[in-house]
Backbone atoms as SQL, in Angstrom:
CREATE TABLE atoms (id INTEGER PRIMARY KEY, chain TEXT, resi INTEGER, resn TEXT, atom TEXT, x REAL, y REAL, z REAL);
INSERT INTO atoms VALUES
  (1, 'A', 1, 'UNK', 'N', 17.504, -0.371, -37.824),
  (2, 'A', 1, 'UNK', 'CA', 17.270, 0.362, -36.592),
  (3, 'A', 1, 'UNK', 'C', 18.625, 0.540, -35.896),
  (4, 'A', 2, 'UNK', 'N', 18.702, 1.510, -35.535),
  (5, 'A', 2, 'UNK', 'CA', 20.166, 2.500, -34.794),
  (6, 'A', 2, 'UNK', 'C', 20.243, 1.608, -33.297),
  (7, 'A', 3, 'UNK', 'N', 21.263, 1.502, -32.832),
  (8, 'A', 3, 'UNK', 'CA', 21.335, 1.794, -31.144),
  (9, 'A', 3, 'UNK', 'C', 20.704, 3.065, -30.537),
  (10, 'A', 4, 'UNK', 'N', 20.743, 4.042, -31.283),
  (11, 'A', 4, 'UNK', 'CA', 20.127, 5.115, -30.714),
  (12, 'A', 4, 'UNK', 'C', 18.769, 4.780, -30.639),
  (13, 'A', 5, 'UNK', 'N', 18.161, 4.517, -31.552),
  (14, 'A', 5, 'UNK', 'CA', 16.252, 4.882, -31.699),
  (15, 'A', 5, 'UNK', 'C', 16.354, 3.413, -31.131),
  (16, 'A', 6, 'UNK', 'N', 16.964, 2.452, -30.790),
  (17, 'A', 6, 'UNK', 'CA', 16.535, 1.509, -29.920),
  (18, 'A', 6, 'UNK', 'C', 16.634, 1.847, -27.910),
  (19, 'A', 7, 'UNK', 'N', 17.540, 2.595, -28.135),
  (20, 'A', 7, 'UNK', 'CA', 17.623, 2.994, -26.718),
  (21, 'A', 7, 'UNK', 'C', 16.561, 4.321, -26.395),
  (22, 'A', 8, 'UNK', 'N', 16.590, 5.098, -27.602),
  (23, 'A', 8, 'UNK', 'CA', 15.535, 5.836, -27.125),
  (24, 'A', 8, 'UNK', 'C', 13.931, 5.759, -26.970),
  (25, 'A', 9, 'UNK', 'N', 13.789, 4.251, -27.440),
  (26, 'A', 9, 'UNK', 'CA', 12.194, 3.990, -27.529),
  (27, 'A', 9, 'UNK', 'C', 12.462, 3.231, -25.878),
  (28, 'A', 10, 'UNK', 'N', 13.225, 2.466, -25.732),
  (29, 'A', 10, 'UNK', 'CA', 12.977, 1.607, -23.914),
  (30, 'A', 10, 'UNK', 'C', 13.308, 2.992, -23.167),
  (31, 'A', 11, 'UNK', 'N', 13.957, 4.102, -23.268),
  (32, 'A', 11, 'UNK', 'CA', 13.520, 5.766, -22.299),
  (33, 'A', 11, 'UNK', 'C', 12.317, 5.831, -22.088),
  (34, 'A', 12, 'UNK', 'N', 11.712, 5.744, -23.609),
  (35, 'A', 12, 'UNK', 'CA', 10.458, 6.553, -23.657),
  (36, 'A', 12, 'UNK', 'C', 9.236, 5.179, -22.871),
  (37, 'A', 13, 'UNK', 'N', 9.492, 4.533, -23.334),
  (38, 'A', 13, 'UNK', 'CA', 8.958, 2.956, -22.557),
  (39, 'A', 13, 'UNK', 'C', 8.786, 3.328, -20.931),
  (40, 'A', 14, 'UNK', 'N', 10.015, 3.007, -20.283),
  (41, 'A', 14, 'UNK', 'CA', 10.561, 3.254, -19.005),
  (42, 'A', 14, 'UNK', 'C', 9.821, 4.695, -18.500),
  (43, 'A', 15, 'UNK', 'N', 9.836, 5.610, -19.129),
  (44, 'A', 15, 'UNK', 'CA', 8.975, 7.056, -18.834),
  (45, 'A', 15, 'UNK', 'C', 7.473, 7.103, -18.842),
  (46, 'A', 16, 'UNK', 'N', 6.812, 6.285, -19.627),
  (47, 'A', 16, 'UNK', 'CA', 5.145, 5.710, -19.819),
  (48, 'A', 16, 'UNK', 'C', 5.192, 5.060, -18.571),
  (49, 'A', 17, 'UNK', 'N', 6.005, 3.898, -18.577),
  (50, 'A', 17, 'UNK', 'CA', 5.302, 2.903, -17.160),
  (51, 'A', 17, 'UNK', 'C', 6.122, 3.605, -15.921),
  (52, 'A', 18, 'UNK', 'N', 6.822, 4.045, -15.794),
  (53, 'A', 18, 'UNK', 'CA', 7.022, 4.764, -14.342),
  (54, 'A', 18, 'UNK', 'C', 5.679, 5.926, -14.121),
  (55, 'A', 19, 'UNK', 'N', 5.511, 7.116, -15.069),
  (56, 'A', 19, 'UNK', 'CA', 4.174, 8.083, -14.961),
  (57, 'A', 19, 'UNK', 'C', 3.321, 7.012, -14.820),
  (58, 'A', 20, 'UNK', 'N', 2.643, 6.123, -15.332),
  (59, 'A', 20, 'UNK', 'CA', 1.777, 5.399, -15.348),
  (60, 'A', 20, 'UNK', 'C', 1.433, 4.504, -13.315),
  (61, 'A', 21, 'UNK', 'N', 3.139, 4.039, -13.091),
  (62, 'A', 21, 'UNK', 'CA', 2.946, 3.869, -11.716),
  (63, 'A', 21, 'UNK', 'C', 2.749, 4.652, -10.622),
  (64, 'A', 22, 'UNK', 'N', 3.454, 5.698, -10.772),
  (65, 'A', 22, 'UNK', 'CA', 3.256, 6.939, -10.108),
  (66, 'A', 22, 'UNK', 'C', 1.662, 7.186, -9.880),
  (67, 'A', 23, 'UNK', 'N', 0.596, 7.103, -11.056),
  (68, 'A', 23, 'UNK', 'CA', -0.524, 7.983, -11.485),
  (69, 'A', 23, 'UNK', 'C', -1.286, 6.864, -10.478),
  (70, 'A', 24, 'UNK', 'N', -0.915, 5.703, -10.202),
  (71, 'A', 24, 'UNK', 'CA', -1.449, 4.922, -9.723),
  (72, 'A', 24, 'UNK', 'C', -1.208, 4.463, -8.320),
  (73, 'A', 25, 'UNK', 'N', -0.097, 4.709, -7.969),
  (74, 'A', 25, 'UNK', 'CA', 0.325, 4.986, -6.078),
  (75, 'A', 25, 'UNK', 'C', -0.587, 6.468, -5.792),
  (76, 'A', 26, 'UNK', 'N', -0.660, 7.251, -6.650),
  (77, 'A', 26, 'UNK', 'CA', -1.353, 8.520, -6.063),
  (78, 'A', 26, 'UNK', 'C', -3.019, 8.254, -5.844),
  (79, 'A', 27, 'UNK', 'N', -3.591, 7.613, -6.857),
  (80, 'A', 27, 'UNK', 'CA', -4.551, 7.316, -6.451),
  (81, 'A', 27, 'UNK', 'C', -4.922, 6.334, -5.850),
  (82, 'A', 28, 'UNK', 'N', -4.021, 5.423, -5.349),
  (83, 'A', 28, 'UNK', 'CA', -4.746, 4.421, -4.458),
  (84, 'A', 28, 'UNK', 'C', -4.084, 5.096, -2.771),
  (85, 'A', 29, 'UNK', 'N', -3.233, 6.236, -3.195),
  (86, 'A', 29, 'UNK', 'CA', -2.829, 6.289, -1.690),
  (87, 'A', 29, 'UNK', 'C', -4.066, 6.925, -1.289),
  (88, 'A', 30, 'UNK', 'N', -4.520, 8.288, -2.319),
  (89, 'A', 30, 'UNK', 'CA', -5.822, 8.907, -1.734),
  (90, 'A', 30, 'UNK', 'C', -7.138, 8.445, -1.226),
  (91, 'A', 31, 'UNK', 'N', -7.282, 6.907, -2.153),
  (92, 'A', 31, 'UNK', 'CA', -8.348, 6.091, -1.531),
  (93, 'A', 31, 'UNK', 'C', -8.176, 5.487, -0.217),
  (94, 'A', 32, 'UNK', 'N', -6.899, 5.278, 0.266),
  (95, 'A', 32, 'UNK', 'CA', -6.242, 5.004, 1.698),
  (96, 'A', 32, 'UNK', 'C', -6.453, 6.268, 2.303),
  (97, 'A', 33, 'UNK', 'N', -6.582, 7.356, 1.752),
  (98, 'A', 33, 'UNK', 'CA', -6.556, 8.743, 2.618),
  (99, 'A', 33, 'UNK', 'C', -8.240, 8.632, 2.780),
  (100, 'A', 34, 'UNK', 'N', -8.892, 8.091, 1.786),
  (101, 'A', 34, 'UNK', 'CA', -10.581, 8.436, 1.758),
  (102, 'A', 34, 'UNK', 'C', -10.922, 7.396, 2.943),
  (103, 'A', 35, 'UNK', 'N', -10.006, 6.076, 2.690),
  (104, 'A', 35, 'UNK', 'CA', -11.137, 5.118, 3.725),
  (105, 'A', 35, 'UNK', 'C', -10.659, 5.566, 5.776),
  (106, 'A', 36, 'UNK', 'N', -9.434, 5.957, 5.218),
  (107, 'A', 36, 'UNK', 'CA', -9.278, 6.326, 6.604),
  (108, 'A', 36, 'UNK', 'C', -10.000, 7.695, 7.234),
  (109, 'A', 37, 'UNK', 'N', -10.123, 8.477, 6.388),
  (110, 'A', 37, 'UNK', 'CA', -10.882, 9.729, 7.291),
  (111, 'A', 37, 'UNK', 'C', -12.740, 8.731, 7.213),
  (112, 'A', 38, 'UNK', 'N', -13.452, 8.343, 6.142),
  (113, 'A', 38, 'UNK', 'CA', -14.305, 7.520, 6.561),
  (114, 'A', 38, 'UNK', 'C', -14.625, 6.788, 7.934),
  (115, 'A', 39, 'UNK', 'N', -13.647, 6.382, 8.066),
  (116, 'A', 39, 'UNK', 'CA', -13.284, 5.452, 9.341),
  (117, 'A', 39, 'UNK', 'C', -13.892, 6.314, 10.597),
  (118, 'A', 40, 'UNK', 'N', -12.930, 7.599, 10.440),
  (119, 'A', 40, 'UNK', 'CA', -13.294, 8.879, 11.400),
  (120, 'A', 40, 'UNK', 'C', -14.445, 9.406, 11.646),
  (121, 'A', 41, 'UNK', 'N', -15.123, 9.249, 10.811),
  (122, 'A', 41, 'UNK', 'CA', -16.228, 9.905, 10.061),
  (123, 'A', 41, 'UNK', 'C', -17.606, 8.664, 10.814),
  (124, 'A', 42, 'UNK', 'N', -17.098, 7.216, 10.619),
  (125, 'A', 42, 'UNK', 'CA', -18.130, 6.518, 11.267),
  (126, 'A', 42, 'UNK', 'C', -19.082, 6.129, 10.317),
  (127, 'A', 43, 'UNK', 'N', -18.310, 6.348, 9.026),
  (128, 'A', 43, 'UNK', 'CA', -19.402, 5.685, 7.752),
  (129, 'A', 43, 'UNK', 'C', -19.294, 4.483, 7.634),
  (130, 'A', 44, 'UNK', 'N', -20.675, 3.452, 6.851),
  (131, 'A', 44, 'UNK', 'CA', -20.635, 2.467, 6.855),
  (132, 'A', 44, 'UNK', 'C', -19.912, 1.832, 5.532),
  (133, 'A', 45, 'UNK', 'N', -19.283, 0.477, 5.383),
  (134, 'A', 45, 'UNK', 'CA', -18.581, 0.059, 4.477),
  (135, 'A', 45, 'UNK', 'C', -18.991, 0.763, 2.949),
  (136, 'A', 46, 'UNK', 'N', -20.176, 1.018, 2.932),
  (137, 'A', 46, 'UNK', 'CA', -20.512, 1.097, 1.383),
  (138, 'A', 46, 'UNK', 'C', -20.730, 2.666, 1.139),
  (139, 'A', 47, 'UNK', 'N', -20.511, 3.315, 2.283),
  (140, 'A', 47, 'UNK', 'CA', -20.188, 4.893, 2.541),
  (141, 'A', 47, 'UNK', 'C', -19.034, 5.009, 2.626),
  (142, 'A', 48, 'UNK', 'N', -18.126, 4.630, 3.185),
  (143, 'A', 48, 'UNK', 'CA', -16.708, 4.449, 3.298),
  (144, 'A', 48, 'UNK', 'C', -16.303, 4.555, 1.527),
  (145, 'A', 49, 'UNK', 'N', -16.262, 3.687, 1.089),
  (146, 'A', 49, 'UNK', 'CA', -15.889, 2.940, -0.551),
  (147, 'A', 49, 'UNK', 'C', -16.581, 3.942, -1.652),
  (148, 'A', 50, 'UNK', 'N', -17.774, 4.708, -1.434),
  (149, 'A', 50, 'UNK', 'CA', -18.043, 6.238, -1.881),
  (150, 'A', 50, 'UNK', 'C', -17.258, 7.454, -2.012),
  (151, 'A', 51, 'UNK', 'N', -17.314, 7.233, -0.477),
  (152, 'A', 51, 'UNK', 'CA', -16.269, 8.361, -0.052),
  (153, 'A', 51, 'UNK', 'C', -15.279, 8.443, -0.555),
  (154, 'A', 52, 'UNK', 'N', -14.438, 7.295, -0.581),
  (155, 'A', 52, 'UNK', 'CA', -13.223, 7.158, -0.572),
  (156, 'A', 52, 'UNK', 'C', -12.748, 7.693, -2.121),
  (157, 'A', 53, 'UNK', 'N', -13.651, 7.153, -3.004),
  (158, 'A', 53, 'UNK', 'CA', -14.149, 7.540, -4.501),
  (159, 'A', 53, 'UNK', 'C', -13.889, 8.984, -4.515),
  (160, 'A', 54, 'UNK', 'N', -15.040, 9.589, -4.277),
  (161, 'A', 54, 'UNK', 'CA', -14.778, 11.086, -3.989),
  (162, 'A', 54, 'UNK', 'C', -13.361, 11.720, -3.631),
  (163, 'A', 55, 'UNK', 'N', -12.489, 10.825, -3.103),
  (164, 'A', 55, 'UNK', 'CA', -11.228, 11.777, -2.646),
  (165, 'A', 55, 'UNK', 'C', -10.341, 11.420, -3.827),
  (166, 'A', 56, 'UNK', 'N', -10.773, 10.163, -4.260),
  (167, 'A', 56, 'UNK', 'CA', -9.628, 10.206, -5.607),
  (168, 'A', 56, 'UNK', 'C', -10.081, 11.273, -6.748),
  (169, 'A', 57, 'UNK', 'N', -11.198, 11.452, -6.887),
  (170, 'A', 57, 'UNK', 'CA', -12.298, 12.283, -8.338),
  (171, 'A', 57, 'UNK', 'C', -11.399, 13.913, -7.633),
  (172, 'A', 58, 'UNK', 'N', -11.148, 13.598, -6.068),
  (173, 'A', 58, 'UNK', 'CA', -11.098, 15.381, -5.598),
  (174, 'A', 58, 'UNK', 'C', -9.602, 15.508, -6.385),
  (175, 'A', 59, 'UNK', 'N', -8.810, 14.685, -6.622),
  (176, 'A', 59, 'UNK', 'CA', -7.381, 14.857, -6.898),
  (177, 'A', 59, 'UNK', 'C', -7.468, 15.367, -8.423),
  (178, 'A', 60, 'UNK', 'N', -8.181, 15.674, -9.037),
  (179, 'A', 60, 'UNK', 'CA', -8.208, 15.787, -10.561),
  (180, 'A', 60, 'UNK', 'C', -8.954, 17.738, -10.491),
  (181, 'A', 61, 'UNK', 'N', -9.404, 17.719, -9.218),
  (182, 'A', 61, 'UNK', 'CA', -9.727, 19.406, -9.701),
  (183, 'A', 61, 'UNK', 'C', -8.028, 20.341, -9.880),
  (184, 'A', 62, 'UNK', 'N', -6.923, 20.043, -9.476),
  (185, 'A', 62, 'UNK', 'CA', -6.063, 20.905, -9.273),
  (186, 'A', 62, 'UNK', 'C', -4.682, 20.105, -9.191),
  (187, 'A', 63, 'UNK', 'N', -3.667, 20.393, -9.633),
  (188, 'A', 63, 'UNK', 'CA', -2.143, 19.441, -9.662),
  (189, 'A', 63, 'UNK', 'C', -1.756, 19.765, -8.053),
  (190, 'A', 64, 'UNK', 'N', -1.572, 18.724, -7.228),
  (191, 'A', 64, 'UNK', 'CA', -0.781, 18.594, -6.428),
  (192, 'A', 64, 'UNK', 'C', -2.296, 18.368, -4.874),
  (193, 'A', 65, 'UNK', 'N', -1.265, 17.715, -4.362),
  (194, 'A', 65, 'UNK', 'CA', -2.080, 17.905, -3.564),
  (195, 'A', 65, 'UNK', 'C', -3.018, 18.479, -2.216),
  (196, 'A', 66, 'UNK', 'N', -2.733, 19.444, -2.403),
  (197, 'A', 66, 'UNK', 'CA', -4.163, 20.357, -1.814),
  (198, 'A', 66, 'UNK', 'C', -5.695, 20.684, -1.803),
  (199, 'A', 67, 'UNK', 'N', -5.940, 19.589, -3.135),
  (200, 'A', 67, 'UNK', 'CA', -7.402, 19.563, -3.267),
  (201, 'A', 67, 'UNK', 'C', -8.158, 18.538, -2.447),
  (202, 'A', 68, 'UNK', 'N', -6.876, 17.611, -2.336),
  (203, 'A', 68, 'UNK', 'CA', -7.259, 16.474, -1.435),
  (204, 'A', 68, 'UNK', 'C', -7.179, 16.637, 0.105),
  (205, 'A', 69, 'UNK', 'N', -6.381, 17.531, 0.328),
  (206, 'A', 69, 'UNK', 'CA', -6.161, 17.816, 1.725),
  (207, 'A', 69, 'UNK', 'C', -7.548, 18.400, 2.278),
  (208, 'A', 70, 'UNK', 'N', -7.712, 19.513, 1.442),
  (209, 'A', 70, 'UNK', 'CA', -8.670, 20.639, 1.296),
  (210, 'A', 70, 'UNK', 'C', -10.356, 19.870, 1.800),
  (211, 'A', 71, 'UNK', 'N', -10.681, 18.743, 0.847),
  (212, 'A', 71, 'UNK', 'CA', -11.785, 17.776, 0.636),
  (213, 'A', 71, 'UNK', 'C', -11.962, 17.109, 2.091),
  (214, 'A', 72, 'UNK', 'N', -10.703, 16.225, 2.702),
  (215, 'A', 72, 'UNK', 'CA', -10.639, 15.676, 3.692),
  (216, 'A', 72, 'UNK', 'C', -10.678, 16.470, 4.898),
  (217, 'A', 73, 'UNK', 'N', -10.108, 17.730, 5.156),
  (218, 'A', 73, 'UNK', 'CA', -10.187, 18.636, 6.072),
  (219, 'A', 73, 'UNK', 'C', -11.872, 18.948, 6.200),
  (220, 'A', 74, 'UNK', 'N', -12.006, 19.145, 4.912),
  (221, 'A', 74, 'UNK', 'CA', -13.468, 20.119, 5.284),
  (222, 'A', 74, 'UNK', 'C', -14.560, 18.914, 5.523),
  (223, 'A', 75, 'UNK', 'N', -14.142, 17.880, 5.331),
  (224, 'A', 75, 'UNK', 'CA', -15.648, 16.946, 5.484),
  (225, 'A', 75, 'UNK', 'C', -15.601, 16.516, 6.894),
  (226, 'A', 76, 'UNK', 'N', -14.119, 16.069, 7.344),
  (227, 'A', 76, 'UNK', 'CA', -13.661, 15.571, 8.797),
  (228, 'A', 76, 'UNK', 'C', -14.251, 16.452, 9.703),
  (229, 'A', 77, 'UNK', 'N', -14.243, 18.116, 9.339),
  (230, 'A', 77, 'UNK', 'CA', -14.472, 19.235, 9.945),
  (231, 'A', 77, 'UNK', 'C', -15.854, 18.843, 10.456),
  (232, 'A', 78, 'UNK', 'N', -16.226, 19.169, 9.438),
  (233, 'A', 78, 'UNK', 'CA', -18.073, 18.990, 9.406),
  (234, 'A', 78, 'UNK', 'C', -18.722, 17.849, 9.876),
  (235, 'A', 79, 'UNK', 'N', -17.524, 16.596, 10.366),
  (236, 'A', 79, 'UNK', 'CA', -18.537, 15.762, 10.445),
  (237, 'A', 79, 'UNK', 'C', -18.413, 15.741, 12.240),
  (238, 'A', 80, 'UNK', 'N', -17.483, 17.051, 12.483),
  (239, 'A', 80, 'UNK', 'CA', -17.169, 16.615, 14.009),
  (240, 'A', 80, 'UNK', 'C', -16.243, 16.211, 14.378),
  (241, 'A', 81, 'UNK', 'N', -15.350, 16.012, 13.570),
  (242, 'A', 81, 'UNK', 'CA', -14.049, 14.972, 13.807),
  (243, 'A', 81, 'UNK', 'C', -12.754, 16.290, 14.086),
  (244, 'A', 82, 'UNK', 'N', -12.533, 15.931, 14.789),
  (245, 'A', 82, 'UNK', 'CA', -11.108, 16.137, 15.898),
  (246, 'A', 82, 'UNK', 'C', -10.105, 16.716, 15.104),
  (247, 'A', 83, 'UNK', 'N', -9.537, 17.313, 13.987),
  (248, 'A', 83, 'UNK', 'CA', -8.109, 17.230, 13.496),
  (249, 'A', 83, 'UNK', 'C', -8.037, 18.384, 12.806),
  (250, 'A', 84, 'UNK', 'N', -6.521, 18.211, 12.183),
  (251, 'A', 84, 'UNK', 'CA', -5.770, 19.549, 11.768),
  (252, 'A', 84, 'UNK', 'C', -5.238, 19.386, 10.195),
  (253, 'A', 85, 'UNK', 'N', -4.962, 20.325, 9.612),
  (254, 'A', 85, 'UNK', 'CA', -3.974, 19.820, 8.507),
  (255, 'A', 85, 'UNK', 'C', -3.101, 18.920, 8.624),
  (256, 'A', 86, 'UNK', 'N', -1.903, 19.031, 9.725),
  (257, 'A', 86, 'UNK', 'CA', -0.952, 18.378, 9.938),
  (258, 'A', 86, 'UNK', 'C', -0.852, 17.082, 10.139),
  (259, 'A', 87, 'UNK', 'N', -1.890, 16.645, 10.577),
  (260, 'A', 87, 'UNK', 'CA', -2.659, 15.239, 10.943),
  (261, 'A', 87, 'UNK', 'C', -3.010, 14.327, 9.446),
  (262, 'A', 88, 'UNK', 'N', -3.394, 14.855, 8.303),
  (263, 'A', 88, 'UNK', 'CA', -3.800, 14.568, 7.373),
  (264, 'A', 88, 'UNK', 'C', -2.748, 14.603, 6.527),
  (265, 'A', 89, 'UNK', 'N', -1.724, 15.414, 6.621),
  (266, 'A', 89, 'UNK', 'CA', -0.760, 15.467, 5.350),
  (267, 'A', 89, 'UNK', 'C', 0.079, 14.366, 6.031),
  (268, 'A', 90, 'UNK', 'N', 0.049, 14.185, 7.553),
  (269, 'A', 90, 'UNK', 'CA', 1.004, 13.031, 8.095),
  (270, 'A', 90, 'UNK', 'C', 0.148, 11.111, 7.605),
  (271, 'A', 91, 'UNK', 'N', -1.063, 11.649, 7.901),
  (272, 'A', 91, 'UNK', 'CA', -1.888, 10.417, 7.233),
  (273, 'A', 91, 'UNK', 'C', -1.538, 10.222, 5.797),
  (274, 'A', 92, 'UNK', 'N', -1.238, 11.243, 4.940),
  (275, 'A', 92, 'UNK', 'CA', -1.339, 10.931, 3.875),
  (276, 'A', 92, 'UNK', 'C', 0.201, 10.227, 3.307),
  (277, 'A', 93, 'UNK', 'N', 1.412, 11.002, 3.786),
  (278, 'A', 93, 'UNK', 'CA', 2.770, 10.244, 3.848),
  (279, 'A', 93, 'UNK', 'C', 2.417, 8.593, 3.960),
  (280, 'A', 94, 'UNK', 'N', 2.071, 8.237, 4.882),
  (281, 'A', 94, 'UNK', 'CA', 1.908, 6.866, 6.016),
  (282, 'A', 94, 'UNK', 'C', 1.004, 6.118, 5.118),
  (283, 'A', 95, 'UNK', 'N', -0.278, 6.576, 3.978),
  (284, 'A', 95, 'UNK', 'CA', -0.733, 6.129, 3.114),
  (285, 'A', 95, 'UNK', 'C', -0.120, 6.269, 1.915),
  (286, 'A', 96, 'UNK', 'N', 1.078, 7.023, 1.560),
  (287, 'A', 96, 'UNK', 'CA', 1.365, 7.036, 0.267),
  (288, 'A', 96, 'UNK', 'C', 2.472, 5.755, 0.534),
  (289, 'A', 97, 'UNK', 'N', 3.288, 5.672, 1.665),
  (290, 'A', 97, 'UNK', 'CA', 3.684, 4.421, 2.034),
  (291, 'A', 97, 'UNK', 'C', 3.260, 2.878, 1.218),
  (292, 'A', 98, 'UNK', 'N', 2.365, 2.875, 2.410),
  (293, 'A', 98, 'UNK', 'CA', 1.552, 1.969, 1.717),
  (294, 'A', 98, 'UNK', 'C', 0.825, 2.106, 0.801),
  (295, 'A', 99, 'UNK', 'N', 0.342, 2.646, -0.174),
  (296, 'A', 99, 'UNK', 'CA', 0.092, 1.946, -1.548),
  (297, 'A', 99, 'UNK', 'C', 1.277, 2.136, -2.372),
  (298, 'A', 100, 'UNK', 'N', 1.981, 2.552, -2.081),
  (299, 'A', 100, 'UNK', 'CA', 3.211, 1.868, -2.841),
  (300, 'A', 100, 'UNK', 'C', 3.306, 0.673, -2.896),
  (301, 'A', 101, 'UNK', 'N', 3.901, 0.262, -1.794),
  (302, 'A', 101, 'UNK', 'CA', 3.952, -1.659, -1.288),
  (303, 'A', 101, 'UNK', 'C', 2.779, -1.694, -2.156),
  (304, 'A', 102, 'UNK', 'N', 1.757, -1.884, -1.811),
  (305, 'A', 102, 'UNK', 'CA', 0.634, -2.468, -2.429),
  (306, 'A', 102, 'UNK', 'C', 0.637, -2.624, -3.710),
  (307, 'A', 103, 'UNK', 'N', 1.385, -1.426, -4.812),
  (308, 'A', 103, 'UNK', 'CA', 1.176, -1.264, -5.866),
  (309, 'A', 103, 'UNK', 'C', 1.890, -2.139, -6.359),
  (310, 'A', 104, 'UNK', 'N', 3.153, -2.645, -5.625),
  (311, 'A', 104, 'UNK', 'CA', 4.596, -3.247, -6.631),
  (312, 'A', 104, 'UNK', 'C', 4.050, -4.770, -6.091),
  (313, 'A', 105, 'UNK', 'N', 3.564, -4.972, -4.930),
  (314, 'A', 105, 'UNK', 'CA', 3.342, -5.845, -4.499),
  (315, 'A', 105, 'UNK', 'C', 2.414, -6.969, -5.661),
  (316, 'A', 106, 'UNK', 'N', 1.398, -5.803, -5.996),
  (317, 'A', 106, 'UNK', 'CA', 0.515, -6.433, -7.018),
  (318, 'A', 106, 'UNK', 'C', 0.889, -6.852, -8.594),
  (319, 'A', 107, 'UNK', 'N', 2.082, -6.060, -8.684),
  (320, 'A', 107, 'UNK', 'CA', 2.338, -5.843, -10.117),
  (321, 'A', 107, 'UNK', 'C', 3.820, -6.945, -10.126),
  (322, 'A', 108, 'UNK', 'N', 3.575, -7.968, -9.041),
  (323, 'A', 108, 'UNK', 'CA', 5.065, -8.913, -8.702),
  (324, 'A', 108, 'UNK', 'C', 4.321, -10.087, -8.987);
């Protein structure tokens, strides 16, 4: 075995578990995005933890996130709740925050 095909398998290594962490701050930030509009919303714990479900499943109709924005806007809307886009993409920063921490936190 080369230095090369040894350095190029820990790239390809290093490229699996970074996508892999990434795939996984995104969806736990959105479940931080689900339990907090829940919250708004006035659902109960085991509606909350549904919900919250639903906003991660919403991240898989479309790359990036606008499906999630889209999901959370329109349910917050409907349920009566007070807010704007801007409010939600700022929630969602402030949650992608934190599940980061959370993520490395767990994986320490």
């Amino acid at each position: 075995m080369t230095q090369f095909d040894d350095r190029e398998r820990a790239f390809e290594a290093k490229f699996a578990h970074d996508e892999e962490m990434q795939f996984r701050i995104i969806a736990r930030r959105n479940k931080l995005l689900g339990l907090w509009a829940a919250d708004k919303m006035g659902l109960s714990d085991v509606e909350a933890n549904a919900y919250a479900s639903d906003v991660v499943r919403a991240d898989f109709e479309h790359a990036g996130d606008e499906d999630v924005i889209r999901k959370v806007l329109g349910d917050l809307t409907s349920a009566g709740v007070d807010t704007d886009e801007a409010t939600i993409r700022e929630n969602l920063g402030h949650k992608l925050v934190e599940a980061r921490r959370q993520i490395i936190e767990a994986s320490n």
